[in-house]
Structure formats: structure tokens, C-alpha cells
Steps between C-alpha positions, in 0.01 A plus 500: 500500500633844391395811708551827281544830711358810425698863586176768529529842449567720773159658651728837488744689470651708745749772433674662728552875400756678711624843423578843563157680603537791709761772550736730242611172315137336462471671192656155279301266722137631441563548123560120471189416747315696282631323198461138648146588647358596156632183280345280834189700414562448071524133604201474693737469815586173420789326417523272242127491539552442874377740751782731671530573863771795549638569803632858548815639733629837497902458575572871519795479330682347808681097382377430879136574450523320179638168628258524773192519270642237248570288764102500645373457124727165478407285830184725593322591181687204305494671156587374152707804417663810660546827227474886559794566627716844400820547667753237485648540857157395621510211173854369598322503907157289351697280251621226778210382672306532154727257351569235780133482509460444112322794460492648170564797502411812184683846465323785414779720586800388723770269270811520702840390391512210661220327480580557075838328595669322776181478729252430188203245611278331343175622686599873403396661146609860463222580272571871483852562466878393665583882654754570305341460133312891446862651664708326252275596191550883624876424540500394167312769363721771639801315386364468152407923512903592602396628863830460670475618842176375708382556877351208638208489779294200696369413827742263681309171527537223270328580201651872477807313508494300223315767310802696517731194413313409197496894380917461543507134322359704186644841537860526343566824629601674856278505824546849586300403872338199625248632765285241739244701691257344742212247356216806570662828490297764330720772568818510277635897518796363600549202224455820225774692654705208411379452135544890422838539632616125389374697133463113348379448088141332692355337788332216496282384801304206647297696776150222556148640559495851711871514464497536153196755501683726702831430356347680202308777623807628672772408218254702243445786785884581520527508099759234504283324227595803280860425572521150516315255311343210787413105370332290716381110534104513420452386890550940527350619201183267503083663466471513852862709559370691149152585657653630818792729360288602173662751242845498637563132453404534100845430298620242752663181287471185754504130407253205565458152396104591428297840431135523442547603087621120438299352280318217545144354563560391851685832573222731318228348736685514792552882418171551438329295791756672759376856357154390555587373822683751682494819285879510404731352238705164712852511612723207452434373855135467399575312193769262746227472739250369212749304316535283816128401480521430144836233569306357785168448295683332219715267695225408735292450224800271351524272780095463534482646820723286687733710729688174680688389254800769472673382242192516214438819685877616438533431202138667400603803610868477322342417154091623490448707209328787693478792311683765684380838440908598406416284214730224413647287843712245551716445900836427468641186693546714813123577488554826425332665150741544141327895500476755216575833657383805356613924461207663686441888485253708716335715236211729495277464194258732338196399755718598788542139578879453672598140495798315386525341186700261353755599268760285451588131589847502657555068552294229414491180636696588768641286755621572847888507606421200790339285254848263473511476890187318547519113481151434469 
């Protein structure tokens, strides 16, 4: 007599969604909820025709906070995935106990260095980007347009760190300044002292959420933009930094791996349900927050439900054909994406609209610098 098992689909699927919420820095986290919260509601909040159960945490920022909520969401809440995450000091804190508990987990932001190389795992996908990839494309750029002498600004945590190290891995000429401020400081009189009497070719800066904003406002209001040209990852120069510095920030170049111009079917209707939505044109952070809901649906759908088996569920998620709203998508063997990254320019056209658009692709099909380190 045979007997014959049968593996049912999970009754549902819970996501843990842990991010920054509150506070100067929030700004990242609540454009990705917003993204992820309307593709749950495009998809019927379901996944892969499952029912979702999310389970929210606010980690301030703060890698303690962060562990602390993962942590309850593994052995309390016992969810399927962990995602939402923005700064990759709290990332490299939640990473651990996510793994050792074979917890998948999905970036929508955070894709620190080492988890691309050395410390790559199997249960993490950096979705969004590794840090350094929107840095290098500006180093590149600048390289490529003979500026020779360039200031250099970022919060000192992780991910302004390897911002800055990616910008110099592309830039062939001299770092007039590095400058690490405080991750939060919205006050940088002194940091433009430096840049005018330092008298560099151009500054480029990774300043995240309010940072950024004010960064701008106060670079513009001492006329050092008429002096010296500024370049920025699109983290600084995204719709929601646009919306809050208005005219001034018109004429900044930045680079990004996505912008809300690409074109394609997915991307048009994500556009156009996110203006419906929430009155304003998305950031990349809402498209990373959405683009995680989209993988999940797909794979899940892949596997038919079944969340215990990991390695169907693995390898769903390395190879689903998802439809990412950056158009075409493929993760290297480190689990990190091969991205196109694209020339962005804040411009103001005849309607008054200011928004960036894309102007230029500067790689494509890039890959990360950590990719060889990871033996996966």
C-alpha cells in the first residue's frame, strides 16, 4: 500500500514590515509603506492569491529597536517574511536572527556591503539596490564630464559609507574633502564653510530623507549652487525631497536605478494608480516598497502556496519572472539585482510641474563590486 502526501497551501501569509516611521529620517520609510500598501491593495491583499496578514514596527532608525521588533515578528508573530527596512546599520542589526531562523528576508532599501559579499545569505534578497550602485553611476558621470576636484558629504553610518566609497571607486579624479556628519543633522552652516573655502570643481552628496531637504535649501540659500555645480544619488533628489525644497532644487543632475518616466506597462500603472492614490507622482522607495509585493506574489504563486519548503521557495524568488516596474530584472548570484542606472535631472516644465526626469542612462546591467566575495 502506497500513501501519497499532500503539502497545502499556507492559510496566509504574514509579512513582517519593519521600518523607519517617525522622526527627521522617516521620510524613506513611509514612502515605501505607502508603496507596498497600495500593490497589497492592487492585489486584492493577497499573495499569490493567499490572504496577507502584515505586521507593522516602527524602528526609529535605532539597529536596537530594529532587532527588537524583528526579533518579536520571528518567535511571536512567526511571519513568512521580514522587508521595510531603510538604513543598513539597523539591516546589518536585523540580518542575524532573520537568517538563523530561515527567515526570508526582502530589501526595499538597505543593501549593505556585506551581506552583497562576504556575509551574503541565502534568506536575504536586496531587491532595491547594494548601497553603493546610484554613488558609483554619479562617480562615473563626473569622471566622464572632466570635473577634477570634488567635495564629498554623508552621514557616518553604514550606508553613507559605502555611498561615498562607491562615488571614489568611479571617480578618477581628487577628493578635495571627505565630510561624515551625523545620521540626522539638518543644520550644515558649518559643512558650507568648508566647501566654499576648499573652492572644489563639485560636490556631490548622499544626505537621506530630511537631511537631504535641508541640505538643499541651505546650499541654494548661500548661492554656492551658482558657484559650484552639486550631483547627488536619487536617495537626495527624489519627489518627496523635490516637493519640499521646490524651485531651488530644479537643475539638480542625480542618479537612480528607476524614475517614474520609464516606460513600461507595469511601471505606467503603477504611476498612475499611486497618483490616484495619494495625490503625488512616487519616489523610488514607493516603487521598492511595491516591487517587494510583486516578487512575493509571483514566487508564492510559483511554489502553490507552500511556504515550508525553503528551497522551492528560494529558488522562486531567485528565478520568478515578476515584472519589476524598473523593467527588465534578473539577481545576480549574490542575490543582489544586475541594475540599469539612469542620468536624472530636476526640471521644471511648461505646466510648472518640477520633477526629475530621466536623461541619460549612465551603466546598464550593472553589477555590484562584492558580487565575487559571496560563495553562495
Amino acid at each position: 500500500m502506497t500513501m501519497t502526501m499532500t503539502v497545502q497551501a499556507a492559510d496566509s501569509v504574514k509579512i513582517g514590515f519593519v521600518s523607519t516611521l517617525s522622526g527627521p529620517l522617516s521620510g524613506f520609510g513611509l514612502e515605501i509603506r505607502d508603496g507596498f500598501n497600495l500593490a497589497l491593495k492592487t492585489s486584492g491583499n493577497k499573495i499569490g492569491g493567499i490572504p496577507v496578514e502584515v505586521v507593522e514596527g516602527d524602528d526609529q532608525a535605532s539597529p536596537d529597536v530594529g532587532k527588537q521588533l524583528a526579533d518579536k515578528m520571528i518567535k511571536r508573530d512567526k511571519v513568512d517574511f521580514l522587508t521595510g527596512i531603510v538604513y543598513s546599520n539597523v539591516m546589518l542589526a536585523v540580518g542575524p536572527p532573520a537568517f538563523a531562523s530561515k527567515t526570508f528576508y526582502i530589501s526595499a532599501a538597505a543593501g549593505p556591503a556585506a551581506f552583497a559579499g562576504e556575509r551574503c545569505n541565502k534568506y536575504f534578497f536586496g531587491l532595491s539596490w547594494q548601497n553603493d550602485g546610484q554613488s558609483e553611476a554619479v562617480g562615473n558621470y563626473m569622471t566622464t564630464n572632466h570635473y577634477k576636484k570634488v567635495f564629498i558629504i554623508a552621514p557616518n553610518y553604514t550606508g553613507g559609507k559605502e555611498n561615498l566609497e562607491g562615488f571614489k571607486r568611479f571617480f578618477k579624479g581628487d577628493v578635495a574633502a571627505e565630510v561624515y556628519v551625523k545620521l540626522g543633522q539638518l543644520d550644515f552652516a558649518s559643512e558650507l564653510a568648508q566647501i566654499r573655502s576648499t573652492k572644489p570643481d563639485a560636490v556631490f552628496f548622499y544626505l537621506p530623507s530630511g537631511m537631504g531637504i535641508n541640505f538643499i535649501k541651505q546650499y541654494v540659500g548661500a548661492g554656492l549652487d551658482k558657484e559650484i555645480p552639486y550631483f547627488s544619488t536619487g536617495h537626495s533628489a527624489d519627489e518627496d525631497v523635490i516637493a519640499a525644497v521646490g524651485a531651488p532644487i530644479v537643475g539638480l543632475k542625480n542618479a537612480s536605478h528607476w524614475a517614474w518616466d520609464l516606460k513600461n506597462p507595469q511601471n505606467d500603472a503603477f504611476v498612475a494608480d499611486f497618483k490616484k492614490a495619494y495625490g503625488r507622482i512616487p519616489t523610488m522607495y514607493a516603487f521598492q516598497g511595491y516591487d517587494v509585493v510583486r516578487l512575493l506574489d509571483s514566487a508564492v504563486r510559483d511554489v502553490k502556496g507552500n511556504l515550508t519548503d525553503k528551497e522551492a521557495l528560494h529558488t522562486a524568488l531567485m528565478t520568478t519572472d515578476f515584472k519589476s516596474l524598473r523593467g527588465n530584472f534578473k539577481f545576480n548570484t549574490n542575490q543582489f539585482p544586475m541594475d540599469t542606472f539612469y542620468l536624472r535631472e530636476v526640471q521644471k516644465d511648461n505646466a510648472g510641474l518640477i520633477t526629475n526626469r530621466t536623461i541619460a542612462t549612465i551603466f546598464d546591467n550593472h553589477a555590484d563590486a562584492y558580487v565575487g566575495a559571496c560563495k553562495l
